[in-house]
LONULO-819508 format. One record per residue (C-alpha): residue in one letter; x, y, z; chain; residue number from 1. Coordinates in nm, 3 decimals, always signed. Layout:
BEGIN
<node type="A" east="X" north="Y" up="Z" mol="A" seq="NUM"/>
...
***
This chain:
BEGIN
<node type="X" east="+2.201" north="+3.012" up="-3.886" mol="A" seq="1"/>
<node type="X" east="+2.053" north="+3.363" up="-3.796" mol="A" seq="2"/>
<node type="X" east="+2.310" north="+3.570" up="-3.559" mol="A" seq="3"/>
<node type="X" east="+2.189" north="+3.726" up="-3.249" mol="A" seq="4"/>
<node type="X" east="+2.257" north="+3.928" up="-3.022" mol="A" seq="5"/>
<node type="X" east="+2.150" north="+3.998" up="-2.638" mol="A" seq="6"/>
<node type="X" east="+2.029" north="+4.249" up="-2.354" mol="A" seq="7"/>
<node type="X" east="+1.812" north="+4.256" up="-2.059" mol="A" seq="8"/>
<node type="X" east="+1.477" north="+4.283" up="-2.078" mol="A" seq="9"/>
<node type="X" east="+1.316" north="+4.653" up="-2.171" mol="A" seq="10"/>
<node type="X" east="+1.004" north="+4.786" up="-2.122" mol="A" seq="11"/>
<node type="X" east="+0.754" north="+4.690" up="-2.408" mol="A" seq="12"/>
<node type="X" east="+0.928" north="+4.360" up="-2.483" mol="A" seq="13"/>
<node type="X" east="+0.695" north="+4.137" up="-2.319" mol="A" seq="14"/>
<node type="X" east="+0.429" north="+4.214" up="-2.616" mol="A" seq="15"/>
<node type="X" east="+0.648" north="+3.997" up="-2.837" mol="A" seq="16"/>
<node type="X" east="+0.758" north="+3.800" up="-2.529" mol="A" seq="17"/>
<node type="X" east="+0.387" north="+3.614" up="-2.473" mol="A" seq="18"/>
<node type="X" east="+0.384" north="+3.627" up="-2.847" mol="A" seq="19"/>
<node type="X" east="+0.706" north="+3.394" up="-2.878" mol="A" seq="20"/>
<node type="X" east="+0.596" north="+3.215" up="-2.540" mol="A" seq="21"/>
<node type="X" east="+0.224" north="+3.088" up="-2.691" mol="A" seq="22"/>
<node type="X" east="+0.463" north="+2.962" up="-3.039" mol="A" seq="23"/>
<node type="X" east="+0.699" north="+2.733" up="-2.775" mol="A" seq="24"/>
<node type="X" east="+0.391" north="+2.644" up="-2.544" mol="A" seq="25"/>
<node type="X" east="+0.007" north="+2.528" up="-2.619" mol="A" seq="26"/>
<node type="X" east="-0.088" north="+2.706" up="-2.284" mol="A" seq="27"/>
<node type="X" east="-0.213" north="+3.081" up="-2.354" mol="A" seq="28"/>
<node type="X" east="-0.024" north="+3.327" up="-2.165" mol="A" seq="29"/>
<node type="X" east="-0.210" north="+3.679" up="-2.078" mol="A" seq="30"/>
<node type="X" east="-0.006" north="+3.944" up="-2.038" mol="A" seq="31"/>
<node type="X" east="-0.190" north="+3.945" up="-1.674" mol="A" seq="32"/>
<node type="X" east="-0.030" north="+3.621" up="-1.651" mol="A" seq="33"/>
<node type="X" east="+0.309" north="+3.760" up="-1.789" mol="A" seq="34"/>
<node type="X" east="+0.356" north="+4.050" up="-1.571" mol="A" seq="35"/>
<node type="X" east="+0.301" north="+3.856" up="-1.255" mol="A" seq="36"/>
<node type="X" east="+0.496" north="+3.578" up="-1.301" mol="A" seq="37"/>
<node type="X" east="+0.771" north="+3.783" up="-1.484" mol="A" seq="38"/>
<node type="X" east="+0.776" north="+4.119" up="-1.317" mol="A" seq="39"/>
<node type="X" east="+0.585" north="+4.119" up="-0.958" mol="A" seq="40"/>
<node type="X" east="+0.790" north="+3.865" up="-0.811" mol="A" seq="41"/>
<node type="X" east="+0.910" north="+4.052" up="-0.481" mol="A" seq="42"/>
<node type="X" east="+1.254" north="+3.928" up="-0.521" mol="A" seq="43"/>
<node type="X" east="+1.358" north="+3.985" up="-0.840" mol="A" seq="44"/>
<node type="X" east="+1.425" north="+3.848" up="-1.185" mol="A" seq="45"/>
<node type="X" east="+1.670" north="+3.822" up="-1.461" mol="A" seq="46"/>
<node type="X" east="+1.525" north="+3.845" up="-1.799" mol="A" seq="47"/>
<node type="X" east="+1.786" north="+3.847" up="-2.137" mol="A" seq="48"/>
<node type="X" east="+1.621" north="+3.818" up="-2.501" mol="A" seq="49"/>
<node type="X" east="+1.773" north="+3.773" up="-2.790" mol="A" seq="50"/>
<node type="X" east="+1.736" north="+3.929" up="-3.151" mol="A" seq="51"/>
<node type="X" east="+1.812" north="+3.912" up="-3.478" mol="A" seq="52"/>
<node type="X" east="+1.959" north="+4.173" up="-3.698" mol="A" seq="53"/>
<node type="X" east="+1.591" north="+4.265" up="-3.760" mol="A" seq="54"/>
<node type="X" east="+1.579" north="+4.379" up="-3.382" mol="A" seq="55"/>
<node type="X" east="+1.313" north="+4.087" up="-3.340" mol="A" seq="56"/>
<node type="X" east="+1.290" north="+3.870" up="-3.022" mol="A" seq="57"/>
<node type="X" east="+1.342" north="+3.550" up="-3.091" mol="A" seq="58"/>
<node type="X" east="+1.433" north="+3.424" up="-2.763" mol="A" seq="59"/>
<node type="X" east="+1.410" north="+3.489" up="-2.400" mol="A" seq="60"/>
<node type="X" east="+1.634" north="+3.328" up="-2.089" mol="A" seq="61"/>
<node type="X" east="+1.476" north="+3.364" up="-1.728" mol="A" seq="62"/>
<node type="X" east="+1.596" north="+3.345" up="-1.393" mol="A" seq="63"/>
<node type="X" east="+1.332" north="+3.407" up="-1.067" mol="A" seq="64"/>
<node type="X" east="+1.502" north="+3.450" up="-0.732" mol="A" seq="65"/>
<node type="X" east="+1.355" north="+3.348" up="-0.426" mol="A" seq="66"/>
<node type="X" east="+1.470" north="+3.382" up="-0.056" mol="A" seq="67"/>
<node type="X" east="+1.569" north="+3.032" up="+0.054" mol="A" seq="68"/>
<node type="X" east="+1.740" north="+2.819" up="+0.339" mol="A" seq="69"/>
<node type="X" east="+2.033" north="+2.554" up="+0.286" mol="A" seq="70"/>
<node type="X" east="+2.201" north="+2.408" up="+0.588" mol="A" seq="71"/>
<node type="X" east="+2.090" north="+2.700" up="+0.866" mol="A" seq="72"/>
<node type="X" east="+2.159" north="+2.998" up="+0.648" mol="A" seq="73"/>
<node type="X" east="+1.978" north="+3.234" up="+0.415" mol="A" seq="74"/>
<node type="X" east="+2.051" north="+3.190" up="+0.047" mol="A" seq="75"/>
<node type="X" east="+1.977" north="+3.346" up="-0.316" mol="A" seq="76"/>
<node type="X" east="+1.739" north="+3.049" up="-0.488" mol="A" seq="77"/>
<node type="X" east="+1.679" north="+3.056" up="-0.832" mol="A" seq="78"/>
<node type="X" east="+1.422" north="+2.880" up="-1.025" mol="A" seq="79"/>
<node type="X" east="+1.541" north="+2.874" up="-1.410" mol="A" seq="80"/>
<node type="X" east="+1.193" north="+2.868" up="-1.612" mol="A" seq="81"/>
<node type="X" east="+1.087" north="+2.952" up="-1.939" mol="A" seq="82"/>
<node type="X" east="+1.406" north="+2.999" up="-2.140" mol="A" seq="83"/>
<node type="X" east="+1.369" north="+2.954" up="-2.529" mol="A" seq="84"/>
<node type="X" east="+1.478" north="+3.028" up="-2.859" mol="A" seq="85"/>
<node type="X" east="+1.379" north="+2.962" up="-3.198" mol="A" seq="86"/>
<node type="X" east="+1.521" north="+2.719" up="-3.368" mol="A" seq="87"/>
<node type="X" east="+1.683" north="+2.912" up="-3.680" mol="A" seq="88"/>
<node type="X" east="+1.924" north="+3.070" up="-3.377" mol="A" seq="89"/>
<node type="X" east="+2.021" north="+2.794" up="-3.211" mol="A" seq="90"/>
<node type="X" east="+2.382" north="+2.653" up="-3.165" mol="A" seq="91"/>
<node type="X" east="+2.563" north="+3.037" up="-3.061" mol="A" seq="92"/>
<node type="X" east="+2.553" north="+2.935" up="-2.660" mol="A" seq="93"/>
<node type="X" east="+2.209" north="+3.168" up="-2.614" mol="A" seq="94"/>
<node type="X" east="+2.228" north="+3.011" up="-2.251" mol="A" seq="95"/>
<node type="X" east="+2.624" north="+3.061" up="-2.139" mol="A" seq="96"/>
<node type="X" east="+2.621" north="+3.412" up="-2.304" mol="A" seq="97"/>
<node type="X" east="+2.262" north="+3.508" up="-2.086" mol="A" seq="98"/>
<node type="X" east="+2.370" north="+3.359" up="-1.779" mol="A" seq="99"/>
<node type="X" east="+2.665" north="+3.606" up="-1.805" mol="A" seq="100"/>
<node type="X" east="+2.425" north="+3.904" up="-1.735" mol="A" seq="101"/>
<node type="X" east="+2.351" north="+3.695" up="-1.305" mol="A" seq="102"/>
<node type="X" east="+2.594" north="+3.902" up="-1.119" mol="A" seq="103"/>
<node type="X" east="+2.455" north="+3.750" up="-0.800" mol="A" seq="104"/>
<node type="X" east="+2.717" north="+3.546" up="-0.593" mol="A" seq="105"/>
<node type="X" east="+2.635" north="+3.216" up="-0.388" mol="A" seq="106"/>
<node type="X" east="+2.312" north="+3.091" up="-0.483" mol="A" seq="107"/>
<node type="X" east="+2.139" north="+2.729" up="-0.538" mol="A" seq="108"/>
<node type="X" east="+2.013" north="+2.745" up="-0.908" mol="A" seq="109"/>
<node type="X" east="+1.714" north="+2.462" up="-0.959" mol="A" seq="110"/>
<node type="X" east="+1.471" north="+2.366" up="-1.240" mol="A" seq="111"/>
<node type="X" east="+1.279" north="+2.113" up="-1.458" mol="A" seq="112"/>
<node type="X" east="+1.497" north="+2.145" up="-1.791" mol="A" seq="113"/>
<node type="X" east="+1.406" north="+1.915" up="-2.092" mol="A" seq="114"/>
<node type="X" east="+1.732" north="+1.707" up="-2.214" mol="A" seq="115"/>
<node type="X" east="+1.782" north="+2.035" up="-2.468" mol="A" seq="116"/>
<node type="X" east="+1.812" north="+2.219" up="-2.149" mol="A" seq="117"/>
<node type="X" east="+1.986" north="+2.055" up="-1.963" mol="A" seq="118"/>
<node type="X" east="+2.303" north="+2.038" up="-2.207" mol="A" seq="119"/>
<node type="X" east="+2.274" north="+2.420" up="-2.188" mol="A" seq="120"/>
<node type="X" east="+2.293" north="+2.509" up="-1.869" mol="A" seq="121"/>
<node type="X" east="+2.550" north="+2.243" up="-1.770" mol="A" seq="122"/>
<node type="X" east="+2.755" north="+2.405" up="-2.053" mol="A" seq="123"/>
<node type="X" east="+2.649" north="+2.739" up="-1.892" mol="A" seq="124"/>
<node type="X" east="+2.665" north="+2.686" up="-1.558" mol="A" seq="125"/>
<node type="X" east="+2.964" north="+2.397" up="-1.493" mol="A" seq="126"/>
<node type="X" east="+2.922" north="+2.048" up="-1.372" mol="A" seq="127"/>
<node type="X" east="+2.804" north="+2.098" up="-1.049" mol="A" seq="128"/>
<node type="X" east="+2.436" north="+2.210" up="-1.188" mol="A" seq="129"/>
<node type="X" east="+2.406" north="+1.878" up="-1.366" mol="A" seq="130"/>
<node type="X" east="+2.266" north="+1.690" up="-1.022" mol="A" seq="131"/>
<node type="X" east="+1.938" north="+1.550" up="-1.083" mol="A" seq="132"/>
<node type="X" east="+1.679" north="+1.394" up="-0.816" mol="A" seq="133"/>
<node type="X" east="+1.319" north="+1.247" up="-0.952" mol="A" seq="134"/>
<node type="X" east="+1.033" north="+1.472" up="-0.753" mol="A" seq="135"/>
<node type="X" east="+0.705" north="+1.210" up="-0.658" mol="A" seq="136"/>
<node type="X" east="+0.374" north="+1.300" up="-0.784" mol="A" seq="137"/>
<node type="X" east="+0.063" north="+1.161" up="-0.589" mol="A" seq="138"/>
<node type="X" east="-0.266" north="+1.089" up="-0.700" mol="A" seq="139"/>
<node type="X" east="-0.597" north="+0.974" up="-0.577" mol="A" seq="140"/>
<node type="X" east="-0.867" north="+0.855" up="-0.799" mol="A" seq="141"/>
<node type="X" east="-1.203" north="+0.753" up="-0.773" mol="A" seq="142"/>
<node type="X" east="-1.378" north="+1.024" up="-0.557" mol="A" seq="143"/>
<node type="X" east="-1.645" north="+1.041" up="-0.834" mol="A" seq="144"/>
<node type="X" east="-1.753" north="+0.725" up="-0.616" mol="A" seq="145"/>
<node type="X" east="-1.884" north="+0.957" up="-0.325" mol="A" seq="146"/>
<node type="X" east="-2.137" north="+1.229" up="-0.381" mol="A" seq="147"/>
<node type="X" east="-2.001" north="+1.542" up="-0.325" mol="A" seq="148"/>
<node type="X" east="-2.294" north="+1.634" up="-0.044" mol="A" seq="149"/>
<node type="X" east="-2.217" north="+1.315" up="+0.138" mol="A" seq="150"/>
<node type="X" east="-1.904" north="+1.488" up="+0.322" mol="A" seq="151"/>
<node type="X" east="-1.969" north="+1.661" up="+0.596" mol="A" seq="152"/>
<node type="X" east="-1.645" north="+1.774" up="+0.772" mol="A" seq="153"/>
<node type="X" east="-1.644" north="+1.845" up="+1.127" mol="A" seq="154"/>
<node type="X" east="-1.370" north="+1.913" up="+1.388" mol="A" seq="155"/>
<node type="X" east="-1.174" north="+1.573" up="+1.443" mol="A" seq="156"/>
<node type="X" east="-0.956" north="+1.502" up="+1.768" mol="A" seq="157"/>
<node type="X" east="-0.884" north="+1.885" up="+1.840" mol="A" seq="158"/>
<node type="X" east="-0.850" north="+1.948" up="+1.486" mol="A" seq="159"/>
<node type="X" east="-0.995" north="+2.250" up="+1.247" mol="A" seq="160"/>
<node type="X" east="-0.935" north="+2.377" up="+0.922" mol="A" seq="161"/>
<node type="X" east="-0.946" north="+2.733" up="+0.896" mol="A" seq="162"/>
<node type="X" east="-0.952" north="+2.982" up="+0.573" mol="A" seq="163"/>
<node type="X" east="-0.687" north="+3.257" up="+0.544" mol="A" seq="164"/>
<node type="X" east="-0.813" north="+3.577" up="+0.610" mol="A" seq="165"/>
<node type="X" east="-0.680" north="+3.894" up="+0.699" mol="A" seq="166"/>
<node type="X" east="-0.699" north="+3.901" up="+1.059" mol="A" seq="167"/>
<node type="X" east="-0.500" north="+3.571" up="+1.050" mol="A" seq="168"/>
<node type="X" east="-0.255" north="+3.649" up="+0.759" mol="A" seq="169"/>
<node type="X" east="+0.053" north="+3.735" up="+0.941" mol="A" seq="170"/>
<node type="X" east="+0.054" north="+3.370" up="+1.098" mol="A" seq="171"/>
<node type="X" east="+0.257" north="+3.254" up="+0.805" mol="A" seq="172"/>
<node type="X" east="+0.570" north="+3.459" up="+0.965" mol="A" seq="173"/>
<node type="X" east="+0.552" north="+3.316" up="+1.308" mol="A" seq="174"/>
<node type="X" east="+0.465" north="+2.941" up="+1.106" mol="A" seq="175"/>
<node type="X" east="+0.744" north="+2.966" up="+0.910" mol="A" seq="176"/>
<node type="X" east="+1.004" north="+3.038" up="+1.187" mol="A" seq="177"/>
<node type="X" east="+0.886" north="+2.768" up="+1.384" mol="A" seq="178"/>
<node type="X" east="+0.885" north="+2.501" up="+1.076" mol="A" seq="179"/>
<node type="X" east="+1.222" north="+2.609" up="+0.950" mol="A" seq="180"/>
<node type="X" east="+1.397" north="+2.441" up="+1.249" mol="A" seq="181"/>
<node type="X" east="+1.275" north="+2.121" up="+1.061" mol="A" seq="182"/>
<node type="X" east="+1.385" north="+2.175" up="+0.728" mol="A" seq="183"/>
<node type="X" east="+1.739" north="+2.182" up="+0.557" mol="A" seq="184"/>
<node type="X" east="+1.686" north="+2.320" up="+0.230" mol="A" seq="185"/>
<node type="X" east="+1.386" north="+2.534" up="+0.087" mol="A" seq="186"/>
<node type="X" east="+1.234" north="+2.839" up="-0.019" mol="A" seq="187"/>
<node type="X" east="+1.173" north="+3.051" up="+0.244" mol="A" seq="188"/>
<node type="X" east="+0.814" north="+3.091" up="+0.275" mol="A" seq="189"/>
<node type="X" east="+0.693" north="+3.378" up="+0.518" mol="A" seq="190"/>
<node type="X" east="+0.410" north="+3.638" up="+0.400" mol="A" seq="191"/>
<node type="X" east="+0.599" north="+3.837" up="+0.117" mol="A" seq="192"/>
<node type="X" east="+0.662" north="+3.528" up="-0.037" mol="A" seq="193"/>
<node type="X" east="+0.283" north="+3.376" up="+0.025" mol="A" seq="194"/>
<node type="X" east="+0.154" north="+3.686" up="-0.089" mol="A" seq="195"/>
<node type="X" east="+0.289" north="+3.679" up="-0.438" mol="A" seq="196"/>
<node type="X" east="+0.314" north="+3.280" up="-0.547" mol="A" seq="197"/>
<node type="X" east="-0.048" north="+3.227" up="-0.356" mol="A" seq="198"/>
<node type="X" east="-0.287" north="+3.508" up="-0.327" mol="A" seq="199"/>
<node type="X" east="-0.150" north="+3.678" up="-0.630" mol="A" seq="200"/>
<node type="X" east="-0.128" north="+3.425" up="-0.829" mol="A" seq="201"/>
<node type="X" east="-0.365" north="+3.497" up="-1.148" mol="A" seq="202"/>
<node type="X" east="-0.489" north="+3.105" up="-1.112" mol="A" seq="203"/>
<node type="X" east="-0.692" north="+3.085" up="-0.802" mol="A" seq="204"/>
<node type="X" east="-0.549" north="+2.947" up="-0.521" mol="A" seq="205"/>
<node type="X" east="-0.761" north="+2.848" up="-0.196" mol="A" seq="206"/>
<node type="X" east="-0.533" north="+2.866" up="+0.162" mol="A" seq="207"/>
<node type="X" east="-0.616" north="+2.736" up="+0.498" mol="A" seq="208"/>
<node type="X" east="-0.467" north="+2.706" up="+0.854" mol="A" seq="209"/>
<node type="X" east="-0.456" north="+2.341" up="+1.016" mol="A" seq="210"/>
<node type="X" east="-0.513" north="+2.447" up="+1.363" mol="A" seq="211"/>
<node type="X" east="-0.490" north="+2.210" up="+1.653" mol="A" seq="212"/>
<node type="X" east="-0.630" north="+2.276" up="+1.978" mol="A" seq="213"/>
<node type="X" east="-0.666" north="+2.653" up="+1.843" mol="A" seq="214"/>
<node type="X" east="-0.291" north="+2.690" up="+1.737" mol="A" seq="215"/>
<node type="X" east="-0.155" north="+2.666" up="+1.438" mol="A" seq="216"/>
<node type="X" east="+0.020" north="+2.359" up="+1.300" mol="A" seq="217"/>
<node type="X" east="+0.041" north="+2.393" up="+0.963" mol="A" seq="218"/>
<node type="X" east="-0.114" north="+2.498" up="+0.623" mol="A" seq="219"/>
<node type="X" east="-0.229" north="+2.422" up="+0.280" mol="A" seq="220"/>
<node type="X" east="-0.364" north="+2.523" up="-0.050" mol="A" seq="221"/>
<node type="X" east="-0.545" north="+2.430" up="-0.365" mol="A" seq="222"/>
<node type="X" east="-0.571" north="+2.502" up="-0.674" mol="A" seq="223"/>
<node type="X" east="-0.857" north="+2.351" up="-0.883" mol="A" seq="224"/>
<node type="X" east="-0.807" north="+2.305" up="-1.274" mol="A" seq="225"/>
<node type="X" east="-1.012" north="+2.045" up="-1.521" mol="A" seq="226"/>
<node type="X" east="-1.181" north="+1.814" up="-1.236" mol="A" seq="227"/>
<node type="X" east="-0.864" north="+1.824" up="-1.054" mol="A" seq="228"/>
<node type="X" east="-0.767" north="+1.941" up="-0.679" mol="A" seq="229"/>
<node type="X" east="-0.427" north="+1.991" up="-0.705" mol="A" seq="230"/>
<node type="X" east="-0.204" north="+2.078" up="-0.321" mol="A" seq="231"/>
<node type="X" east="-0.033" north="+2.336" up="-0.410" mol="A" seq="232"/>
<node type="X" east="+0.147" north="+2.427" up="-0.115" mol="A" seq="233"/>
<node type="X" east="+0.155" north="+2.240" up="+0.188" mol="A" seq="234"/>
<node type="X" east="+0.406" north="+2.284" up="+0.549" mol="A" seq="235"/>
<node type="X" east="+0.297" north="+2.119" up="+0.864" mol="A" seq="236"/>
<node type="X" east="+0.482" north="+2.047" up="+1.153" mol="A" seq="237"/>
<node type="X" east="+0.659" north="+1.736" up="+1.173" mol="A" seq="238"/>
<node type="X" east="+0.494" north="+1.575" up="+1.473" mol="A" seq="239"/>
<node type="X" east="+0.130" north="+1.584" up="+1.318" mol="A" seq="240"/>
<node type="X" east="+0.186" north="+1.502" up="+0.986" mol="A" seq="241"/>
<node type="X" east="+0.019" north="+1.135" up="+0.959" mol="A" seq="242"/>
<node type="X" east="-0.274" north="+0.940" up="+0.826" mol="A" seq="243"/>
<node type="X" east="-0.558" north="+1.118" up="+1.068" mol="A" seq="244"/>
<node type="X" east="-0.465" north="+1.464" up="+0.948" mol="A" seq="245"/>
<node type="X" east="-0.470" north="+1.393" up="+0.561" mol="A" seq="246"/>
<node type="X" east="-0.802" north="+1.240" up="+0.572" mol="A" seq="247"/>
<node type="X" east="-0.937" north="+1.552" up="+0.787" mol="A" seq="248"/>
<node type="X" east="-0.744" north="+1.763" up="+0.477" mol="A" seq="249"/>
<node type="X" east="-0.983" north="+1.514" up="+0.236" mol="A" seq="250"/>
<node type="X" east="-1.250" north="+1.514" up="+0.371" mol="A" seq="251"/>
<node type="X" east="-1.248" north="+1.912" up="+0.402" mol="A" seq="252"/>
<node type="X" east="-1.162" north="+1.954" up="+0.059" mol="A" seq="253"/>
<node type="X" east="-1.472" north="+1.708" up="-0.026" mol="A" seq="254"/>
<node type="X" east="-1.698" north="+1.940" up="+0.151" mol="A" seq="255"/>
<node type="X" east="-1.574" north="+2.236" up="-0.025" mol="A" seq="256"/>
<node type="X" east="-1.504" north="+2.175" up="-0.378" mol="A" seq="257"/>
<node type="X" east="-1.630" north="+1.942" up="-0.675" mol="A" seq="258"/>
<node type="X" east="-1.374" north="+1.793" up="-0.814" mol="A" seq="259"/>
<node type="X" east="-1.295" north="+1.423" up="-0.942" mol="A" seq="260"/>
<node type="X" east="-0.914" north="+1.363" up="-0.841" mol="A" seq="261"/>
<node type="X" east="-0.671" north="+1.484" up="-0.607" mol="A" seq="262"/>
<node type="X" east="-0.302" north="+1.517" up="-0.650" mol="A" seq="263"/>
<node type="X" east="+0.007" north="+1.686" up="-0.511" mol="A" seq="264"/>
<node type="X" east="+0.370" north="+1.690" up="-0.565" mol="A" seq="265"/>
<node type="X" east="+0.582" north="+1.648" up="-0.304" mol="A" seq="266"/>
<node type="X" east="+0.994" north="+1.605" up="-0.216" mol="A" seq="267"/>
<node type="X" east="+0.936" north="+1.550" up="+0.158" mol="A" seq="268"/>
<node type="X" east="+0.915" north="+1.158" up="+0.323" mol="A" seq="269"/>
<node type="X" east="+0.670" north="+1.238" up="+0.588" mol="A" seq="270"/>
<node type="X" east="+0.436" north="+1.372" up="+0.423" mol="A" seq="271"/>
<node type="X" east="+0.441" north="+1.131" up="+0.157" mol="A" seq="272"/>
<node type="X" east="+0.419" north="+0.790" up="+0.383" mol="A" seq="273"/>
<node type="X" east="+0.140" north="+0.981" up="+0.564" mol="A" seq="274"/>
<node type="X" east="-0.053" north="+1.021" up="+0.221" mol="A" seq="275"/>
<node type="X" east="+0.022" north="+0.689" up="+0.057" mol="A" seq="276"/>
<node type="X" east="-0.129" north="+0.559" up="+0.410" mol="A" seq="277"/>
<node type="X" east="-0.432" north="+0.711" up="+0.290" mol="A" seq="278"/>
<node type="X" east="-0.533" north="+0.556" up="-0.046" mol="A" seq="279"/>
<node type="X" east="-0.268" north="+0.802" up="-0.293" mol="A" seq="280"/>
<node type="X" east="-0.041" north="+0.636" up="-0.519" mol="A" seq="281"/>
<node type="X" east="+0.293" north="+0.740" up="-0.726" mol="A" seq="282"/>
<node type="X" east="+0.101" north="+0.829" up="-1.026" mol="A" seq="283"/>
<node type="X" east="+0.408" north="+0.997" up="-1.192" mol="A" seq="284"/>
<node type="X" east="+0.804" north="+1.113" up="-1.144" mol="A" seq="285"/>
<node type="X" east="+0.949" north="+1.456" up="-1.257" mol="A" seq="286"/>
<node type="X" east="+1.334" north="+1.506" up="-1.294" mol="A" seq="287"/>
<node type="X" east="+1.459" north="+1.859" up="-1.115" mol="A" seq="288"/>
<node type="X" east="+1.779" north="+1.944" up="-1.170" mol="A" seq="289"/>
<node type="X" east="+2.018" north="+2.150" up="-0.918" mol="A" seq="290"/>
<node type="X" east="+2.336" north="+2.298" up="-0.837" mol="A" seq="291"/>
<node type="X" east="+2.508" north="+2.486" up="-0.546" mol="A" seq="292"/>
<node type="X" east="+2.785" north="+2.713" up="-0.641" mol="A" seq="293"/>
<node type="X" east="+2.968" north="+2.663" up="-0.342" mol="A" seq="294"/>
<node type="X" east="+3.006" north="+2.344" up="-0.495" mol="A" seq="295"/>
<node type="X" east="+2.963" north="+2.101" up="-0.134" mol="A" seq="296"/>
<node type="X" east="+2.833" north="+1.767" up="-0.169" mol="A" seq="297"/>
<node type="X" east="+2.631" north="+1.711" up="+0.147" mol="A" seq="298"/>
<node type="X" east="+2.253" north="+1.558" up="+0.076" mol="A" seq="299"/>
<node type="X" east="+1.991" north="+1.870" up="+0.050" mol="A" seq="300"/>
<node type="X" east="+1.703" north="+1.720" up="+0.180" mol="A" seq="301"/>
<node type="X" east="+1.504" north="+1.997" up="-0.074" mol="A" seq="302"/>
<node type="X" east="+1.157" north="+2.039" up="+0.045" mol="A" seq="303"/>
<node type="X" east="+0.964" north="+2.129" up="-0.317" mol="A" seq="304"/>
<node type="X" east="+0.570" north="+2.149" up="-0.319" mol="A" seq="305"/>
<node type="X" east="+0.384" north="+2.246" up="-0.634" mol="A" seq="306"/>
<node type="X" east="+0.438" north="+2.615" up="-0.559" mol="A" seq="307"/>
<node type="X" east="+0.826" north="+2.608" up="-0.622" mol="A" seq="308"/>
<node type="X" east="+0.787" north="+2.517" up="-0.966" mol="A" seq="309"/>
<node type="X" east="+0.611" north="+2.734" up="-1.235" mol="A" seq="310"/>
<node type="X" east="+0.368" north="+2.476" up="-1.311" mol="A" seq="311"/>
<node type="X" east="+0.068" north="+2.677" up="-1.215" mol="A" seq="312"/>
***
């Protein structure tokens, strides 16, 4: 077993950083990529490595904080991504002695651990973090079936999809203080946040308002990768979430992009029901794993779209 030892992150590390990411990972990681994800986000991070007695990294354990509600209150989220360490080191509690370095105080820690991680931060992080819920993926297939010119989206029952631009940016505030009435749990997600995780983001995402009868109801975005439209992010009010709005949202994204499938994922039983009433199927089931530190046991009701992972 090689001994190591830890720190927090230091200018100049993440050169061997997306080195030791691209050895864990097949996905390439620029250090574009890397600086955004790791270092821009607007609330903060926690990055420890560990090294050897060479002083090479051979591991890294990160935290991303997010602004978030639970139960009518602000609270300190954290999504635990990206935490690794080389085999050879393995078995000296890399996790428990990292998470030492979080001074924060009453947060909800969440994330999509393998069974390797999961030991760890339950070791780390107590019992309490060991609550697991499975997260639906939906898919719709076929759409090679209709041309792509054949869709001609037009305003529907009062309804209109409009891009984000920057005379209507700052409608995600006044959105998001409206929707939040509706929600229990979730990452807060006013223009700072939008900003970084959307327009930011070094893999394109495409946003538009849902306006009805020229206010706005709701939005969405996309992200399109290998023939597929993936939802990224998606909050609409309550009332109009159902089967007419979701085919307007097809049929707009039909007459905008070329892709062959669309999918989303989604924590949220409204919008599900109103999808699977139009033609999407459970294609798939991820695990997410969660704990409070205040320890309560009331039901979170977590709203989680594509955008509070790190899967894009």
């Amino acid at each position: 077993m090689e001994k190591i030892r830890l720190r927090k992150y230091k200018k100049g590390d993440e050169i061997n950083l997306v080195s030791l990411y691209e050895y864990f990972f097949p996905e390439k990681m620029s250090l574009k990529l890397w600086e955004w994800k790791f270092k821009k986000n607007p609330n903060g991070n926690l990055i420890v490595v560990a090294f050897n007695k060479k002083k090479e990294i051979v591991g890294q354990y990160y935290l991303q904080f997010k602004k978030g509600v639970y139960n009518g209150g602000e609270k300190l989220f954290i999504l635990s991504v990206d935490t690794y360490i080389r085999v050879e080191c393995r078995g000296q509690g890399f996790v428990n002695g990292a998470y030492k370095f979080l001074k924060k105080k009453e947060f909800f820690l969440y994330g999509f651990p393998n069974s390797f991680g999961v030991r760890s931060h339950i070791k780390a992080h107590g019992s309490e973090f060991g609550r697991e819920e499975k997260i639906i993926i939906l898919g719709k297939k076929n759409l090679l079936l209709f041309p792509h010119f054949s869709f001609k989206f037009k305003k529907s029952n009062h309804l209109n999809i409009v891009p984000l631009n920057k005379n209507n940016f700052y409608e995600f505030d006044n959105l998001w203080k409206s929707k939040v009435r509706e929600l229990n749990t979730s990452v807060i997600r006013d223009c700072e946040y939008i900003k970084w995780r959307l327009l930011e983001c070094p893999n394109k995402n495409n946003i538009f308002f849902i306006k009805y009868r020229n206010n706005t109801i709701g939005y969405f975005s996309v992200y399109l990768k290998n023939g597929i439209c993936y939802i990224s992010d998606i909050l609409i009010f309550n009332k109009y979430m159902n089967k007419k709005l979701v085919s307007v949202i097809n049929a707009f994204c039909r007459n905008e992009f070329k892709f062959n499938r669309m999918k989303l994922l989604i924590n949220d039983n409204i919008i599900v029901k109103a999808f699977l009433l139009n033609g999407y199927f459970v294609e798939d089931k991820i695990t997410i794993r969660y704990g409070k530190n205040d320890k309560s046991q009331e039901h979170l009701n977590f709203y989680l779209t594509l955008s509070d992972t790190d899967f894009f």
